[in-house]
TORKOL-4160 file (C-alpha; in steps of 0.2 Angstrom, whole numbers, padded with zeros to 4 digits, m for minus):
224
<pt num="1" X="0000" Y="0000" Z="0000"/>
<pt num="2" X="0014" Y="0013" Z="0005"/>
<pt num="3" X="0021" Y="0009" Z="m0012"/>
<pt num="4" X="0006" Y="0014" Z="m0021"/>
<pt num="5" X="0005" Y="0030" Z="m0013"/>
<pt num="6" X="0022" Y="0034" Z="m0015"/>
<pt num="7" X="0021" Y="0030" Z="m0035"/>
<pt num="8" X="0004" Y="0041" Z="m0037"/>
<pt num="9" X="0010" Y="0056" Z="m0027"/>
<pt num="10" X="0022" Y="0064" Z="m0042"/>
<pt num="11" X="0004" Y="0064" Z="m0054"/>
<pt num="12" X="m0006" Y="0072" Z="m0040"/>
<pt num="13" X="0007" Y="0085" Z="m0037"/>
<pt num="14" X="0008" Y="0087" Z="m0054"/>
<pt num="15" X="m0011" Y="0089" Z="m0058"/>
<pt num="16" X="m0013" Y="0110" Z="m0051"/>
<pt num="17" X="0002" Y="0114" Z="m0063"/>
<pt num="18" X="m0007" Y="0107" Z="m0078"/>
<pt num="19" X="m0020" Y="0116" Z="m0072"/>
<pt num="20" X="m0015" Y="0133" Z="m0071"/>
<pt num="21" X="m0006" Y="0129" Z="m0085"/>
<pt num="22" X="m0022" Y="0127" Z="m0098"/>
<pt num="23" X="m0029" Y="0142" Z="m0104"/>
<pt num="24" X="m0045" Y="0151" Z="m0099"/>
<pt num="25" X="m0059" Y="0151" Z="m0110"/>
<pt num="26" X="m0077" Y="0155" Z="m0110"/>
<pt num="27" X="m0088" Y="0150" Z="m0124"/>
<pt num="28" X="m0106" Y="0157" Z="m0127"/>
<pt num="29" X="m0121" Y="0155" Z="m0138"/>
<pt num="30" X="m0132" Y="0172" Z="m0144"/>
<pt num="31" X="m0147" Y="0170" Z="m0151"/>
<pt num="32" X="m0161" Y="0181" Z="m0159"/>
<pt num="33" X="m0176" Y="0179" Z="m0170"/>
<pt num="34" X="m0181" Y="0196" Z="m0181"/>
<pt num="35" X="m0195" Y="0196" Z="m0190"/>
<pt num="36" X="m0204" Y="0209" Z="m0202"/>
<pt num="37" X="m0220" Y="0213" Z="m0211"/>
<pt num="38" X="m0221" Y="0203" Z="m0228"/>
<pt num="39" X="m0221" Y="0214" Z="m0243"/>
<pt num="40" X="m0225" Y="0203" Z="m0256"/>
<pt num="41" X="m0236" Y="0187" Z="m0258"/>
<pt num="42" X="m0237" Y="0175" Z="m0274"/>
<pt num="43" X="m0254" Y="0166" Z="m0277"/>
<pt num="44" X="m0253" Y="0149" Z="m0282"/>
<pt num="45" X="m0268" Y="0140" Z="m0292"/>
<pt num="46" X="m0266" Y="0122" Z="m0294"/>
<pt num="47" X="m0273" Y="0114" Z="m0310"/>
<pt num="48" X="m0277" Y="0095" Z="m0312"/>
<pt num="49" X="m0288" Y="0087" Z="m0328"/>
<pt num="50" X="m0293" Y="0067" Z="m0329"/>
<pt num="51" X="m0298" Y="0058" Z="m0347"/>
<pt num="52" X="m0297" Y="0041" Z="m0351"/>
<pt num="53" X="m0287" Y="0049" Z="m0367"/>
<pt num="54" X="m0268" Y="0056" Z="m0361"/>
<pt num="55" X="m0268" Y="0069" Z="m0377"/>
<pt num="56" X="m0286" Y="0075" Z="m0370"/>
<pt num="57" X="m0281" Y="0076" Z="m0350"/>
<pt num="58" X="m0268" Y="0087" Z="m0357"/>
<pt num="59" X="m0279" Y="0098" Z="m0368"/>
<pt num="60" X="m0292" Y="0100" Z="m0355"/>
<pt num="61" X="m0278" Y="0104" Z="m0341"/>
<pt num="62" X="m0269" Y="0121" Z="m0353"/>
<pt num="63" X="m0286" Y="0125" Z="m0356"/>
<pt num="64" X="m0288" Y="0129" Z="m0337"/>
<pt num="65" X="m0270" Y="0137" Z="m0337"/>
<pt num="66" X="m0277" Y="0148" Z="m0350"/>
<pt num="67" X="m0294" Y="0152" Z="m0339"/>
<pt num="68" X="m0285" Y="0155" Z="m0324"/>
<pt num="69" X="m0271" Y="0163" Z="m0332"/>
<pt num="70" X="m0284" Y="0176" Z="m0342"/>
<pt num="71" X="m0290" Y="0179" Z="m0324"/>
<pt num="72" X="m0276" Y="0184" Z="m0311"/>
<pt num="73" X="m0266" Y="0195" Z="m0326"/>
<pt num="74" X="m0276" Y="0211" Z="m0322"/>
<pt num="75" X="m0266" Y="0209" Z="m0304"/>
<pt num="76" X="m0247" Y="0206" Z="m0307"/>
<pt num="77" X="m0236" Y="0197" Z="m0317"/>
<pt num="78" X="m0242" Y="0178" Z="m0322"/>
<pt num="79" X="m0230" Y="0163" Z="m0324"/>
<pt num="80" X="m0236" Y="0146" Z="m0328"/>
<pt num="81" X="m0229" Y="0127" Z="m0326"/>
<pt num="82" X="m0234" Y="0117" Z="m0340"/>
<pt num="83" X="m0246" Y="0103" Z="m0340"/>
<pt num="84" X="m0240" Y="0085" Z="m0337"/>
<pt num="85" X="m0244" Y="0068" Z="m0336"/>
<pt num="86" X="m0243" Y="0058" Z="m0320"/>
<pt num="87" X="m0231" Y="0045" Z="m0322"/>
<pt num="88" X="m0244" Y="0033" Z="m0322"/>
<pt num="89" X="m0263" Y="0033" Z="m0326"/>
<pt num="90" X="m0273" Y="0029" Z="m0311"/>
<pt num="91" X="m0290" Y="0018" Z="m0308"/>
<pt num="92" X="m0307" Y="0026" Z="m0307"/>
<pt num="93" X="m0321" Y="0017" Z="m0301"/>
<pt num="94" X="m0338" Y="0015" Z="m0309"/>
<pt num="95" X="m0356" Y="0012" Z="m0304"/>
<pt num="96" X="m0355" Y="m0006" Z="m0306"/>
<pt num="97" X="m0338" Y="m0008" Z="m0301"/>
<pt num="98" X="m0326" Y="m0008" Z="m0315"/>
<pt num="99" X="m0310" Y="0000" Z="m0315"/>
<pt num="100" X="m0304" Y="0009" Z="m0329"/>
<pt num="101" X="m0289" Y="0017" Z="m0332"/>
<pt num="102" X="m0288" Y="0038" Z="m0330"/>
<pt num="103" X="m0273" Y="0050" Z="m0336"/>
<pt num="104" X="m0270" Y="0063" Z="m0325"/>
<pt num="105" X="m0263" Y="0080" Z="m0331"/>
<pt num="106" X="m0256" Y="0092" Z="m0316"/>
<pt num="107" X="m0249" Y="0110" Z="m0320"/>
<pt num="108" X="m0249" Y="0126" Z="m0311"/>
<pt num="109" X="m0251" Y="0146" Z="m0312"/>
<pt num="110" X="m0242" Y="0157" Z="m0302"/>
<pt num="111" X="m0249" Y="0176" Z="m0297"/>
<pt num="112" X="m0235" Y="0189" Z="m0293"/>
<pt num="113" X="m0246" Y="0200" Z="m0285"/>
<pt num="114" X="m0242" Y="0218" Z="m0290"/>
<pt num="115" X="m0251" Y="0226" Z="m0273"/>
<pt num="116" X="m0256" Y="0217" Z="m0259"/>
<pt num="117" X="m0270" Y="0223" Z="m0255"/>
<pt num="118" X="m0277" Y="0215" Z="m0269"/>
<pt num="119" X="m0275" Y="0197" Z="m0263"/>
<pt num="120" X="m0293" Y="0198" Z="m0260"/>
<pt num="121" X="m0300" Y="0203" Z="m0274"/>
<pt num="122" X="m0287" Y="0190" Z="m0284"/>
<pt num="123" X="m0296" Y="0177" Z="m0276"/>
<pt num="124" X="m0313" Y="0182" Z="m0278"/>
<pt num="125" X="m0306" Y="0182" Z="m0298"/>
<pt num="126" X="m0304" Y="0165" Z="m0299"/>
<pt num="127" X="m0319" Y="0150" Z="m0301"/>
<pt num="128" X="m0311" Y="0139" Z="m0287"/>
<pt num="129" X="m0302" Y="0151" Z="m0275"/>
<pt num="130" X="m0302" Y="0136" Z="m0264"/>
<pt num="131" X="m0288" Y="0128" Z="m0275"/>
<pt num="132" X="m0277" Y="0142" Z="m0272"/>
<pt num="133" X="m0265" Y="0146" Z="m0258"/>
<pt num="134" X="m0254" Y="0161" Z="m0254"/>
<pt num="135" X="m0236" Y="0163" Z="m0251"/>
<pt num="136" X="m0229" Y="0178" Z="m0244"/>
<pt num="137" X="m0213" Y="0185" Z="m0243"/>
<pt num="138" X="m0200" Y="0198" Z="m0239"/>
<pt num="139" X="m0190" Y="0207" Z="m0254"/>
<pt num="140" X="m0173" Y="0211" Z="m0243"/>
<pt num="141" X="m0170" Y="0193" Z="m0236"/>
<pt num="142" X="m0152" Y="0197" Z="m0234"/>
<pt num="143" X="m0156" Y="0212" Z="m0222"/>
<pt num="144" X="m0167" Y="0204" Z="m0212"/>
<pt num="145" X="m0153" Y="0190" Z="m0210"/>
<pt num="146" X="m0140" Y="0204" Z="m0206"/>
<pt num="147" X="m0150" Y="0209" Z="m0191"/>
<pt num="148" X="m0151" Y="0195" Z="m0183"/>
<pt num="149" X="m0136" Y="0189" Z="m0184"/>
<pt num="150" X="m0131" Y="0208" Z="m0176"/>
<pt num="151" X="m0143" Y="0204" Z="m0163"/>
<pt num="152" X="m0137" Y="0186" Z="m0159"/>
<pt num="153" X="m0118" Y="0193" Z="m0158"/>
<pt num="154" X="m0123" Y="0206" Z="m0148"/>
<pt num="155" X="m0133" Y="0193" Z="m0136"/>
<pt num="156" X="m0116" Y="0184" Z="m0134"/>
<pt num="157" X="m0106" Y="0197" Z="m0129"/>
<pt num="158" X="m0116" Y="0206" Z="m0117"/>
<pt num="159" X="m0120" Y="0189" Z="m0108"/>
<pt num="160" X="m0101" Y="0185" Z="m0108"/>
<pt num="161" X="m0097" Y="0200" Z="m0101"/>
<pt num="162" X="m0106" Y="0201" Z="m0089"/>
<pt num="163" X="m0099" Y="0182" Z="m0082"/>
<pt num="164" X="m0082" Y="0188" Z="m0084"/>
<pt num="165" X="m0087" Y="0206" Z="m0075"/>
<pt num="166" X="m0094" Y="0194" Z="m0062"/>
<pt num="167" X="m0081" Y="0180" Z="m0061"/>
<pt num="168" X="m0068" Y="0195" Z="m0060"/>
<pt num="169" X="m0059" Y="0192" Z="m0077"/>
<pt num="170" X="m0060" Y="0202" Z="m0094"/>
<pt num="171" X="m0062" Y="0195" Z="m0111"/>
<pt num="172" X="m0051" Y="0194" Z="m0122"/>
<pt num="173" X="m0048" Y="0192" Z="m0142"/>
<pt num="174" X="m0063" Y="0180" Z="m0151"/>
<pt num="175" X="m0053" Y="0162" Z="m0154"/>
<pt num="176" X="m0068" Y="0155" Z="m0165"/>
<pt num="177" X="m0086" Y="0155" Z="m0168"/>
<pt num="178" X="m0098" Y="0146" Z="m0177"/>
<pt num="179" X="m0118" Y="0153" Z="m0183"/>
<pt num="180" X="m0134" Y="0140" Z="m0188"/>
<pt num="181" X="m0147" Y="0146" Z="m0195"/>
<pt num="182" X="m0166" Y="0142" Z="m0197"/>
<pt num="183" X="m0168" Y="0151" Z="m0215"/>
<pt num="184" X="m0184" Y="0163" Z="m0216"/>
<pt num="185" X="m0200" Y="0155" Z="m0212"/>
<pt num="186" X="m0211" Y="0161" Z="m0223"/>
<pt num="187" X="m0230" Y="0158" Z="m0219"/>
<pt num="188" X="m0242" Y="0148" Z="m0232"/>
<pt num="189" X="m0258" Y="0152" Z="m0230"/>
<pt num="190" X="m0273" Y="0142" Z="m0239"/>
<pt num="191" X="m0287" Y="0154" Z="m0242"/>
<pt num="192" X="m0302" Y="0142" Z="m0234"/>
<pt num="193" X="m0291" Y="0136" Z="m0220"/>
<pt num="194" X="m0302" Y="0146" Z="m0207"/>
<pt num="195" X="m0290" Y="0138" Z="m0193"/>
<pt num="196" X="m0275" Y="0145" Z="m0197"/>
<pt num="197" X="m0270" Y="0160" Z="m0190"/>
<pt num="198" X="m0263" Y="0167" Z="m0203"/>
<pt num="199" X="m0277" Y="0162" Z="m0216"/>
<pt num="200" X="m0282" Y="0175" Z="m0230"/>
<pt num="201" X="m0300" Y="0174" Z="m0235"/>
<pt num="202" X="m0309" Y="0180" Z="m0251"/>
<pt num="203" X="m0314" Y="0197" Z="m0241"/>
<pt num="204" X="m0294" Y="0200" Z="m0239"/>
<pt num="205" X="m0297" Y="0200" Z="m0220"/>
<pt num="206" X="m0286" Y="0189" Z="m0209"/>
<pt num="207" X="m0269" Y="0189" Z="m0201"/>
<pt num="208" X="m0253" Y="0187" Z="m0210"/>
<pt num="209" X="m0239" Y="0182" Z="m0200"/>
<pt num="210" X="m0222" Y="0190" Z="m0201"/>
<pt num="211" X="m0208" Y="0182" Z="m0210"/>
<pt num="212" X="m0197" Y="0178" Z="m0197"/>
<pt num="213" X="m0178" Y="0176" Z="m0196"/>
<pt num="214" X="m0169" Y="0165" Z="m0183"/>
<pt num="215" X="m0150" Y="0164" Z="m0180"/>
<pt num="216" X="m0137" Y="0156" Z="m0167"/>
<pt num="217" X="m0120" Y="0161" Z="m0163"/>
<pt num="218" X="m0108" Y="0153" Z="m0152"/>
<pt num="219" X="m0094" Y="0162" Z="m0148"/>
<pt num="220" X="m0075" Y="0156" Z="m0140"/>
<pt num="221" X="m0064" Y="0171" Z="m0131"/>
<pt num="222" X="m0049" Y="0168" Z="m0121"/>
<pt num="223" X="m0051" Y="0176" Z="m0105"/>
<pt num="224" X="m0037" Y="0188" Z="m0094"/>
């Protein structure tokens, strides 16, 4: 036993050197969530067609891009996505049970709405305003990114000051940091979702959520 004691007191003396010797850091992680009024919106109108022929499921679905099309271009600028045949044709059941086979044709029009406070009246435009949902969005994404990130910095710092202020250290130079971001979150609103709180209805009334912003920085100083 007293040999073992003997062999283990040199580490033990050694351990508070090592100690004193490693140096003094204090790592941090700001954070922050900035958020701001959408500025634009972009209506989105889905358009489907079914025929048992392929070439007439496409025919009847750009004809509906057309309609819709001829309606939103009195309120922004109009982009289409065109027709296209599901990979496969699906079943559709009959009366007595039969199963034959349905092409399906999908596309899309796409509403840039030149003032939003025409959103409204957009959707009262259109023969199935229930197909449509909204998207809104913020011009300057980059500066609203900026600013949180300023903030989230600035979150850092003054919490680590006041730790070192407390602990009776000061900080010194930044040895590394590292950011994660969310990305924007950008609300989607479905104009007959009545449950969502950020749901636009044909009148134009309902809340809109802000587009919001979301970053974390954790910071490394050395402390003296």
């Amino acid at each position: 036993m007293i040999r073992t004691l003997v062999l283990l007191l040199p580490v033990l003396l050694s351990a508070p050197s090592l100690a004193q010797d490693a140096p003094r850091q204090m790592s941090l992680t700001g954070q922050a969530t900035v958020a701001a009024a959408p500025d634009g919106a972009r209506i989105h109108h889905p358009v489907q067609a079914t025929d048992k022929s392929a070439a007439r499921a496409l025919e009847k679905a750009a004809a509906q891009v057309a309609a819709v099309s001829a309606r939103m271009t009195p309120f922004g600028a109009v982009e289409t996505v065109a027709p296209r045949l599901l990979p496969s044709p699906s079943r559709e059941k009959s009366l007595v049970g039969s199963a034959d086979p349905v092409f399906v044709a999908r596309a899309e029009v796409i509403l840039t709405l030149a003032d939003m406070a025409r959103a409204g009246a957009a959707l009262d435009a259109l023969d199935t305003p229930g197909a449509a949902w909204i998207a809104y969005s913020v011009e300057d994404t980059a500066a609203l990114t900026a600013r949180a990130r300023e903030e989230a910095v600035a979150d850092a710092l003054e919490r680590a000051r006041t730790y070192a202020r407390a602990a009776g250290l000061t900080l010194g130079p930044i040895l590394d940091f590292t950011e994660r971001t969310d990305g924007l979150s950008e609300p989607h609103s479905r104009q007959d979702t009545a449950s969502s709180s950020y749901s636009y209805h044909k009148s134009g009334k309902g809340e809109v959520r802000d587009i919001v912003a979301r970053v974390a920085v954790t910071i490394r100083w050395a402390l003296e």
